[in-house]
N, C-alpha and C positions, 0 to 999 in steps of 0.2 A: 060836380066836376072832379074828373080821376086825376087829371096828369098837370103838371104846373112846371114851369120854367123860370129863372130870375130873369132877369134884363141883363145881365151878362150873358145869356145863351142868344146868337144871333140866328134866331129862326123865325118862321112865318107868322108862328103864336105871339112874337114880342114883337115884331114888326108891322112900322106904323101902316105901311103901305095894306099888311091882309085885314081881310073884310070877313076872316072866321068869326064864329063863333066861341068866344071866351069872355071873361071875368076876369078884374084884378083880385089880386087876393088882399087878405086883410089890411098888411101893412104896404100894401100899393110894390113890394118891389119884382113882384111876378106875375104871369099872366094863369089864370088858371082855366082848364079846357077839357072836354069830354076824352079826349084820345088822341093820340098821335094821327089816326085813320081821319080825323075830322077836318076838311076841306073847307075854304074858301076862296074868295077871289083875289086878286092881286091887285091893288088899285094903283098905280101909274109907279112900282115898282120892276125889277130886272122880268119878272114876268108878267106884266103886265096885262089886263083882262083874263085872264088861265086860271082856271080850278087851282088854287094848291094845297097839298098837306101841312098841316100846323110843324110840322117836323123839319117841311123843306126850307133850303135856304137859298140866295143869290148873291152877290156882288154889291149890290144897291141895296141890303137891308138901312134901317130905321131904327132906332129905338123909338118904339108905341109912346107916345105924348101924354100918355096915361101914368105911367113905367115912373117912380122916380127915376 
């Protein structure tokens, strides 16, 4: 995993809603992921069913339930 975010950053990587592909990191306070470029799905968030970038963001983020 290249790119990590804390749960202070309100993006798709840390939001509960996306269905990308990442890892918490060690101490659980970040999400860690291949790349900004790395896409998943939105699950019953502001875009809901839509491909999104780990990078993007919405209105209805989440902090991940993972995420301290």
């Amino acid at each position: 995993m290249a790119v990590s975010m804390t749960s202070g950053h309100k993006n798709c990587a840390t939001c509960n809603y996306w269905a990308g592909s990442r890892k918490l990191g060690r101490d659980r306070d970040r999400a860690e992921y291949d790349s900004n470029s790395v896409k998943g799905e939105c699950s019953g968030g502001g875009h809901d069913r839509q491909q999104r970038p780990a990078d993007g963001s919405c209105g209805k983020w989440q902090k991940w339930g993972a995420l301290k």
